[in-house]
N, C-alpha and C positions, 0 to 999 in steps of 0.2 A: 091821506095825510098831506096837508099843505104844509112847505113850511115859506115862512115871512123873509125877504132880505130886507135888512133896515142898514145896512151902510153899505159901503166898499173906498175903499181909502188903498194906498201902497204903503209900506213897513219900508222903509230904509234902514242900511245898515248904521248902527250909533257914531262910527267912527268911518271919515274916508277912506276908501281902500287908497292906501300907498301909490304914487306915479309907477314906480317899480314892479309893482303884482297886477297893472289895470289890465294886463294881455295874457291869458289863460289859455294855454295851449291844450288842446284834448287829447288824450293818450292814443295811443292806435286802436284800444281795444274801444275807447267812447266813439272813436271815428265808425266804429265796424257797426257800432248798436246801432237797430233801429229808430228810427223819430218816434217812440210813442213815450209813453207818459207811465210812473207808479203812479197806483191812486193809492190810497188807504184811509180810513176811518177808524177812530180811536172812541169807545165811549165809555162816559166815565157817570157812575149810579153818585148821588148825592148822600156820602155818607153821613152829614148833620146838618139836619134839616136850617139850624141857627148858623150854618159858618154862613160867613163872607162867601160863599160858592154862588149865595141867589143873586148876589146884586152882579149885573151887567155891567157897572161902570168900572168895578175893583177887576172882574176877570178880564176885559177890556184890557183897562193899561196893566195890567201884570203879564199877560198873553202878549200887547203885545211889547213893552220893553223889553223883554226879556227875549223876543223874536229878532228885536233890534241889535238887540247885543250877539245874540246870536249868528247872525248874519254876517258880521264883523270875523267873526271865525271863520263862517261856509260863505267869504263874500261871491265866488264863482256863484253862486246862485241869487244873487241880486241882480245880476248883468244880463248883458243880451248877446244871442250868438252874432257877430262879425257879421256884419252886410257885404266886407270887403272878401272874406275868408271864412269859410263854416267850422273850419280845423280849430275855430277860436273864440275863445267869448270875453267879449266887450266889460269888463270888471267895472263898468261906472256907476255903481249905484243905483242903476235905477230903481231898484228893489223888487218885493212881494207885493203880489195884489193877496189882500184881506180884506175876508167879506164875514158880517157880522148878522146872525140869521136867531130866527125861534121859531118853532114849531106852533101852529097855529091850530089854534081849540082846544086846547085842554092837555090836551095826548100825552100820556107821561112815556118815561122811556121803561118802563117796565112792561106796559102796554105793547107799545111797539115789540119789544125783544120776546113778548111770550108768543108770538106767531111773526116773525122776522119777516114782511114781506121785500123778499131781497131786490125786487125791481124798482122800491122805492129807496133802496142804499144811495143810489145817483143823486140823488135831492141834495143829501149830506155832504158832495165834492163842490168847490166852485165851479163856476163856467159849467155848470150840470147841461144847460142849454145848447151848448155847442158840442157835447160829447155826444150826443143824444143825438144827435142831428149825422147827416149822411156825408157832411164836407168833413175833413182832416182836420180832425180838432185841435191838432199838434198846430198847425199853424194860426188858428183862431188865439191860441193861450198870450194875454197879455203878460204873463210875466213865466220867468222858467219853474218859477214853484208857484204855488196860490192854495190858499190857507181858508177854510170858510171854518169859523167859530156858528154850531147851532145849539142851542139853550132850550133845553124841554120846561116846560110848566112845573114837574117837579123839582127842576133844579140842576137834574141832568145834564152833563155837557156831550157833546160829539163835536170832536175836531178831525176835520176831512183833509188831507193833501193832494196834490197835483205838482208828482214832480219830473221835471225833464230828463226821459231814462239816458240819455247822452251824457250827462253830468254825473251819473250817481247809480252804482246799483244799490239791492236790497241793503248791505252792509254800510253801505255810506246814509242810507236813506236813516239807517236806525239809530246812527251815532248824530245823524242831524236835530231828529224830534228828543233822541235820551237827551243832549246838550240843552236844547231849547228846554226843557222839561226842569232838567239840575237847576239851569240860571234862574228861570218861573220860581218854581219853589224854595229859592234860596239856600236851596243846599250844596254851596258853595263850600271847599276846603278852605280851610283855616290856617294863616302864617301867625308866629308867635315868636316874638324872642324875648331868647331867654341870655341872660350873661352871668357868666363864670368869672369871677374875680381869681387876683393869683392865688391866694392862699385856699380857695376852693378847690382850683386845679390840684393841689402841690396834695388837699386831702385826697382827692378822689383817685389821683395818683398811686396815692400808697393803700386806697382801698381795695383797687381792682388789682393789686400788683402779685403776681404768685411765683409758684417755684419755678415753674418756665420762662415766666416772661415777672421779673424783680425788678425792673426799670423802664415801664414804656413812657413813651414818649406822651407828650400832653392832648396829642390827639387820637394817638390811639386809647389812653385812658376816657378820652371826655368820646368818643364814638362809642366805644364800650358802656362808658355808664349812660349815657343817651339814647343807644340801642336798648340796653337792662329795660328801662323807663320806659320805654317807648313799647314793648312786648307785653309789660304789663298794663300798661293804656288801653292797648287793641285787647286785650283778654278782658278788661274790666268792663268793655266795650262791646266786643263781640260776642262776649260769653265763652260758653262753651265751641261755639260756631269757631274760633280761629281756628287761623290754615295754617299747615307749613309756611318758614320762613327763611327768604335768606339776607342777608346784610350785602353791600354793595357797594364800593368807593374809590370816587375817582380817585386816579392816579397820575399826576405827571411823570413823565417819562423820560424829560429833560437828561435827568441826573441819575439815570438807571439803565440805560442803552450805552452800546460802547463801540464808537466814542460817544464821551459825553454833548453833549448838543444844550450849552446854558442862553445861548440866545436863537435858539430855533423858532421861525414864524410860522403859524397858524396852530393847530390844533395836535397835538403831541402829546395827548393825553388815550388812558384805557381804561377802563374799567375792571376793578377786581373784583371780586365775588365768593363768599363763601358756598360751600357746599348748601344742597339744603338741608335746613333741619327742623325736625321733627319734635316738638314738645307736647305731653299732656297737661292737661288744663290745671293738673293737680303736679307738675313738675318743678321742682324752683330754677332758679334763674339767679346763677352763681356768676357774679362776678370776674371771678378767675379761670373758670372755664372759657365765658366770651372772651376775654382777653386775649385769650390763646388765639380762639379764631379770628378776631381782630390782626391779630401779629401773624401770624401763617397764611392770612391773605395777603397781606401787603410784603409779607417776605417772598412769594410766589411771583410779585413782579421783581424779578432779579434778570440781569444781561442773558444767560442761558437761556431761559423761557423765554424770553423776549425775543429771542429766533427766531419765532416762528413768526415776528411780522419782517423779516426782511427775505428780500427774494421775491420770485414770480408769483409762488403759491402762496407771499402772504392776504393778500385781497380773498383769496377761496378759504383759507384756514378761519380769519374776520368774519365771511358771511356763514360757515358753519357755526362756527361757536355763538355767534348772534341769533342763526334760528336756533340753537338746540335752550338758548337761555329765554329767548321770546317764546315759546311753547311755553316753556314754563310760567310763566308769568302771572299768565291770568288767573293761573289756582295757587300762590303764591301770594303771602304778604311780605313786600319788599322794604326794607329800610336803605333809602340809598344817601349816603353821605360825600361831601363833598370839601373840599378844604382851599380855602382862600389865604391862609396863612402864611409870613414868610413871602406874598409876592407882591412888597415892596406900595401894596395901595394906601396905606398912610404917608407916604413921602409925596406923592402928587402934590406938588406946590406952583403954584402958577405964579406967585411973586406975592401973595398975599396969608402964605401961611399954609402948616398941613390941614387936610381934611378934619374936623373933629367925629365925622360920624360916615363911615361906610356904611351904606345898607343894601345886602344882594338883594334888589327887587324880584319877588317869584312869582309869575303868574298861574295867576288860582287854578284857569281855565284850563290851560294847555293840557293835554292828558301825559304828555313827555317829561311834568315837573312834579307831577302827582309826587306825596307822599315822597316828601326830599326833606336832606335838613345840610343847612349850609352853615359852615362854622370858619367864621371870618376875627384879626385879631380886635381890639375896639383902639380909641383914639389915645387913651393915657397909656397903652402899649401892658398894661397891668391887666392883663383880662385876657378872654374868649368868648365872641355873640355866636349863641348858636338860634339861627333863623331854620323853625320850626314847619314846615308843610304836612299838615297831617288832614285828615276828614275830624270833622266839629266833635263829633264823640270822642277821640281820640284826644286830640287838644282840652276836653271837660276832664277826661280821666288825668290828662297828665298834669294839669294846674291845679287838681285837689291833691297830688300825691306830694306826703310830705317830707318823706327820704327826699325825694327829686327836689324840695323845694328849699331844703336847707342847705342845699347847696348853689341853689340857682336863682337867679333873682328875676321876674317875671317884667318884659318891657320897663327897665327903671329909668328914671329922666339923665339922659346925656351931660357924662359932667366936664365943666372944660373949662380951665382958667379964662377967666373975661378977659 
């Protein structure tokens, strides 16, 4: 089996890496790894024969702006190790080499894969010629990763890598190609706002209000009925498949430590968390139950509990309680909420007037922002925007529900005396 190269070009990253990130220091344990290289090959059977998959120019630029954009994330892997210092790599963009290949004669990839001959797997890697060969291929590699795209006659793709094991092991390697792969196929999370006018608050208020909790406050009501919404979304969504869940929200800490601390700089915030909990697909989803646990988490950040971060032991108490809830996570559908409310960002006047429109910008990509909902107050001070981060099915469930929607109003146009 031969196969063809018909380009090679570099993939830079979309956006310049920052002055501030261009120096990449390598951990001790990257300093310890060997100079060789992952390689891996990815193939992929042509599941219609009519999609957009046969044409080379479509997988082309989708392959590679999405590699582009990617890179912007993983930019250490655009750069080059330090000429000056090995402990370092040179963050400047110089990018990925991409090479753009097809299988020559016919050869389809089912062909191939019914008798694998695995000495011709090499074909499928860039720079195959230099690996192959008897010199240290490690130093041959024009760039720290490289990317060969090859195209079977059926339609078939195999995308090969080549990446520098100093940078990355297996787990960094897999969250590089899963990223590059979400961006490609465009399945990107979805931001959404939504706005709460006052008299929507003042109903939903007295919807979610029960014998325990007969007065919550307007964010604990609107997290509440937000969280309700949002549980039915991923079930409407997930199916039967949803996981356990728990609710999650920041906390300033200001005004709950003692002493009080109202002008404290930097970061003075925790996180609260309900327990997790457990529903069947066939369970309802009462209002006044979440409320409770809405109010009993955020009544658990009280000065007592908060103890436990002052003192020597509080940094070891932090990192326990962070791994035992990071474990959890990944089998764990989380709703984490956040509240901008109350911290004075409508008065920002520079001599020309307050703001008419806050908007917490959330990035899609970051995996730290996943599945957030931020609820900021709007500019006529008569309202709550609650900025939605959820995955695309979720956001479809939740703008066809119509409880959710008679009370919310979906992106409406910014109103604000001329």
């Amino acid at each position: 089996m031969e196969i063809i190269i018909l380009s090679k070009e570099k993939v830079k990253p979309s956006k310049p890496t920052p002055p501030n990130l261009r120096n990449h220091k390598l951990c001790l344990f990257d300093q310890l790894m060997c100079e060789i290289c992952i390689s891996t090959i990815f193939f992929y059977k042509n599941n219609n024969p009519l999609s957009e998959i046969n044409s080379a120019s479509i997988i082309d630029n989708r392959l590679k702006n999405s590699l582009s954009k990617t890179l912007t994330l993983f930019y250490p892997l655009a750069g080059e190790l330090s000429s000056e210092d090995s402990t370092f790599v040179n963050c400047n963009d110089n990018g990925v080499l991409y090479v753009d290949a097809h299988v020559k004669d016919n050869v389809r990839l089912d062909e191939f894969l019914q008798n694998p001959n695995l000495s011709q797997m090499i074909n499928f890697l860039p720079q195959n010629a230099s690996m192959s060969s008897k010199m240290n291929y490690v130093q041959t590699l024009e760039t720290l990763v490289s990317i060969q795209v090859t195209r079977f006659h059926c339609g078939g793709v195999a995308i090969g890598g080549i990446l520098f094991h100093k940078l990355l092991d297996g787990d960094t390697m897999s969250k590089f190609f899963n990223t590059w792969a979400k961006i490609a196929r465009g399945d990107n999370d979805e931001t959404t706002r939504f706005v709460f006018n006052a008299k929507a608050i003042e109903s939903i208020k007295m919807k979610v209000s029960s014998e325990n909790v007969p007065n919550p406050t307007r964010i604990e009501a609107l997290t509440t009925f937000i969280w309700k919404h949002m549980i039915l979304a991923t079930r409407g969504a997930k199916g039967i498949s949803s996981r356990p869940f728990i609710v999650a929200h920041v906390v300033n800490l200001r005004s709950r430590i003692v002493p009080k601390l109202p002008n404290a700089f930097g970061n003075l915030v925790f996180i609260a968390n309900s327990e997790v909990i457990e529903m069947s697909h066939d369970d309802q989803v009462e209002l006044p139950h979440l409320v409770g646990i809405v109010r009993e988490m955020f009544e658990s950040m009280n000065s007592e509990n908060l103890k436990v971060l002052e003192g020597d032991d509080a940094f070891d108490c932090i990192v326990d309680m962070a791994t035992q809830v990071g474990c959890l996570l990944p089998q764990l559908d989380t709703y984490k909420f956040s509240s901008w409310c109350n911290l004075g960002l409508y008065n920002v006047d520079f001599g020309w007037g307050k703001p008419i429109l806050v908007a917490p910008f959330i990035d899609t990509i970051s995996s730290l922002n996943k599945q957030q909902i931020i609820l900021v107050e709007n500019g006529r001070n008569d309202g709550i925007e609650a900025w939605i981060l959820r995955n695309n099915e979720e956001m479809i469930e939740l703008e066809k529900d119509e409880e959710f929607l008679a009370y919310a109003s979906t992106n409406p146009s910014v109103q604000y005396d001329p």
